[in-house]
C-alpha positions in Angstrom: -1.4 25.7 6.2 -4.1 24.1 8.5 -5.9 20.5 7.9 -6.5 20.9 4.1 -6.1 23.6 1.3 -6.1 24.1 -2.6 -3.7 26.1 -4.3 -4.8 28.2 -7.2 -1.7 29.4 -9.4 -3.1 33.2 -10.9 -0.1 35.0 -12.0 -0.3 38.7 -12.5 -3.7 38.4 -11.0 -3.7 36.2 -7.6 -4.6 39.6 -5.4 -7.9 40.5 -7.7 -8.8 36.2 -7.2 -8.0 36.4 -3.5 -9.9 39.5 -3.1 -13.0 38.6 -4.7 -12.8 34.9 -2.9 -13.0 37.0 0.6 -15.8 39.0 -0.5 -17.6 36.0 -1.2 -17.4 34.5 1.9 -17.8 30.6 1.4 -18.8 28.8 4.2 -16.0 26.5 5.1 -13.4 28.8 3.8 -11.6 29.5 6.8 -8.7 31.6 5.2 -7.4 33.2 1.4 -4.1 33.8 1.6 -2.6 35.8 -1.6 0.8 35.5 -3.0 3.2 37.0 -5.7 1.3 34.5 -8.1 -1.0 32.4 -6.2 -3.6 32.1 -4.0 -4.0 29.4 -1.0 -7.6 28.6 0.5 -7.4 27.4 3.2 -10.4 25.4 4.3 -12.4 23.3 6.7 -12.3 19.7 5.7 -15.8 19.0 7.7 -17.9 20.9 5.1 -15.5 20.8 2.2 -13.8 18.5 0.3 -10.9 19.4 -1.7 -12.7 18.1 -5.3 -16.3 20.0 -3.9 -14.0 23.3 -2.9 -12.7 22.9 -6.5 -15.7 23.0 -8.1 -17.0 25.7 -6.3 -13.9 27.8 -6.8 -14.3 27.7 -10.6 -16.6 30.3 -11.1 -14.4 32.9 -9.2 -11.1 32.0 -11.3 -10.8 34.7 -14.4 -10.9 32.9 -17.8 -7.3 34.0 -18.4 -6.7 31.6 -15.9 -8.5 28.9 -16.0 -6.1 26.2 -16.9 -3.9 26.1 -13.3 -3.0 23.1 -11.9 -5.0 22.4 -8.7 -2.7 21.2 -6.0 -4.1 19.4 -2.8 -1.9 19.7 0.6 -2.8 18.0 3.3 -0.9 18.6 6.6 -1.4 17.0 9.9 1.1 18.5 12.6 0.2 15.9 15.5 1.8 12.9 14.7 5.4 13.6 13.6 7.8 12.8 16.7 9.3 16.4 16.1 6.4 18.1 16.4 7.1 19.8 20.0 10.4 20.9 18.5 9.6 22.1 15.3 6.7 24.5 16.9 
């Protein structure tokens, strides 16, 4: 999913919250990614970070669903020794 991303749990409404996050536009937001019932944001770590991105994303989560659990992934694809053979 890139360098750094928050996941934002929305069921029954994860395509409204990823629709209005892309309408918004944040700087630093390099992608929203929707699915069944959540929504990924995928985001630049040099102008983010993940508590910051949290914060910020708070006023765009519906009240319905305001108690998800926030979920930090960090992934770094250059140092594993299968990288080359895994991509």
């Amino acid at each position: 999913m890139g360098d750094s991303a928050v996941l934002i749990e929305a069921p029954a409404q994860a395509a409204a919250l990823a629709n209005n996050l892309e309408a918004v536009n944040l700087p630093g937001v390099t992608e929203v990614v929707p699915a069944f019932d959540s929504v990924a944001v995928l985001f630049d770590p040099g102008v983010w970070s993940d508590h910051a991105l949290e914060e910020a994303l708070e006023s765009f989560v519906p009240s319905a669903v305001r108690s998800p659990q926030w979920h930090r992934v960090p992934v770094q694809l250059d140092r594993g020794q299968d990288t080359v053979q895994a991509c």
